[in-house]
Every structure is written in C-alpha cells, then in structure tokens.
C-alpha positions in Angstrom: -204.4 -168.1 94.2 -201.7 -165.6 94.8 -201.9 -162.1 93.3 -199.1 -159.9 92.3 -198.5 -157.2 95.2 -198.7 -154.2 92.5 -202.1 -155.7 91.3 -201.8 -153.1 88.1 -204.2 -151.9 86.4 -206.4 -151.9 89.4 -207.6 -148.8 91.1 -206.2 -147.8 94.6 -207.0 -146.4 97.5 -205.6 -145.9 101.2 -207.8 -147.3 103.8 -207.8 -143.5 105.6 -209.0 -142.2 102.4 -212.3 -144.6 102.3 -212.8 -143.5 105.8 -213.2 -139.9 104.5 -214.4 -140.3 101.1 -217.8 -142.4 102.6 -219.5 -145.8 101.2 -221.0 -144.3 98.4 -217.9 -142.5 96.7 -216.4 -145.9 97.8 -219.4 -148.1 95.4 -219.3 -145.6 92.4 -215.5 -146.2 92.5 -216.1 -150.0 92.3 -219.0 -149.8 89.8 -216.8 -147.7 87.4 -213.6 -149.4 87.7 -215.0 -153.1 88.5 -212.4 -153.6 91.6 -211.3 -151.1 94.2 -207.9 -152.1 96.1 -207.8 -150.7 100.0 -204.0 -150.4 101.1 -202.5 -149.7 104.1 -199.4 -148.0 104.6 -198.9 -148.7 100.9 -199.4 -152.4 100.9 -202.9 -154.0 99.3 -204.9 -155.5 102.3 -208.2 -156.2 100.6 -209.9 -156.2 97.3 -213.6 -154.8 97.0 -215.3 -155.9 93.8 -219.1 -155.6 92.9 -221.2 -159.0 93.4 -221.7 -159.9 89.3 -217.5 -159.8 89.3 -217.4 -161.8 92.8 -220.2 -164.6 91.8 -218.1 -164.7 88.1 -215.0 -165.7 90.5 -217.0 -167.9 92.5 -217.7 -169.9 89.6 -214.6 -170.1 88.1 -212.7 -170.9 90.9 -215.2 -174.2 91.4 -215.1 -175.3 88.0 -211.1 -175.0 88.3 -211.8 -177.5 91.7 -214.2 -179.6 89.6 -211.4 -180.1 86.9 -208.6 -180.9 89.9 -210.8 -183.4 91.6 -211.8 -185.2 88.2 -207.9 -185.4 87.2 -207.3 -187.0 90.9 -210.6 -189.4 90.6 -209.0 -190.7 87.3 -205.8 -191.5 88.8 -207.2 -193.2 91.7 -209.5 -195.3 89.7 -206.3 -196.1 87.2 -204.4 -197.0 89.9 -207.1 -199.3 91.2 -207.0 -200.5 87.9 -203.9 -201.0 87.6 -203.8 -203.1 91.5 -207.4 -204.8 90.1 -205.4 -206.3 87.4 -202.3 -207.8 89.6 -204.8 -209.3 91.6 -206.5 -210.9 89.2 -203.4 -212.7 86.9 -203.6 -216.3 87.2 -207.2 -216.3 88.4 -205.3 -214.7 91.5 -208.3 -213.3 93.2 -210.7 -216.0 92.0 -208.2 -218.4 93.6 -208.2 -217.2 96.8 -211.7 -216.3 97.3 -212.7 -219.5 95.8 -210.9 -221.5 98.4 -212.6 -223.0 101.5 -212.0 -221.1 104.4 -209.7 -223.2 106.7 -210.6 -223.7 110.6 -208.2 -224.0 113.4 -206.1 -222.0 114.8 -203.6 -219.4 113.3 -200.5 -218.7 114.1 -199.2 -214.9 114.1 -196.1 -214.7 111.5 -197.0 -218.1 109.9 -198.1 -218.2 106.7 -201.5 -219.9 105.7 
C-alpha cells in the first residue's frame, strides 16, 4: 500500500525535533493525534502510530489478503473445472484409465 507523500491531515514532525522534544512529548503527540509522521529534510520517512491503530491495520490488511487469496482459489478451482470437464467428454478420462496398460517397449516421439 502506497501512501500519498503529503499524508494530510496527519501531524508532522522533523526527525531533529523528536530528538529534542524526548519520547514522551513524542507518545502524547501520538496518543492525541492517533499518528505522528517523522520527516527528514522535509520528506516522510516513518509513521509512528499507537498499538490499538497498528493491530486495527494489522487486521485489515489480512482480511484484504484473505479476500485476494479466496478470489485466486476460485479461479484455480474454475479453471480445474473447466480442464476436469475436457477431460472427461466422451468418457475421455474413463477411457484412458480404463484401458489395460500395454507392455513393451516405447518409442520416444511415437504415439501409443
């Protein structure tokens, strides 16, 4: 997931200035705002966020993998389907494995 590089609405501050302002400035920033973005030389490099809001994004983010990897099951198992059924036309795969299996010699490129 890509964020914007403005990320508005966020609170800011530079990395220097979490040096000097101390860890707990730094948390009562974060508890009151929800998010605290660290920049350097003006660009965002990091995100700080209070547990409850990063174990709310943990979840989301693996029901939104749960949903991607159930869409891709069901089109594997339609495609199977789909190969299940050509196989099976005219008793197809019933056919073949129905047949005796033939001993002798086989010859590489010649058909059976």
């Amino acid at each position: 997931m890509t964020l914007p590089l403005d990320l508005p609405g966020l609170e800011k501050a530079t990395a220097s200035s979490v040096k000097t302002r101390g860890w707990p400035s730094l948390m009562r920033t974060v508890r009151e705002k929800q998010a605290l973005v660290i920049t350097n030389h003006n660009h965002p490099e990091a995100v700080i966020v209070d547990i409850k809001a990063y174990q709310e994004l943990l979840a989301k983010a693996a029901e939104a993998d749960a949903d991607e990897r159930g869409g891709e099951l069901e089109r594997l198992r339609a495609q199977f389907d789909v190969q299940l059924a050509s196989l099976n036309r005219d008793g197809g795969l019933g056919k073949v494995l129905g047949q005796p299996i033939r001993r002798g010699r086989i010859t590489p490129g010649k058909s059976l």
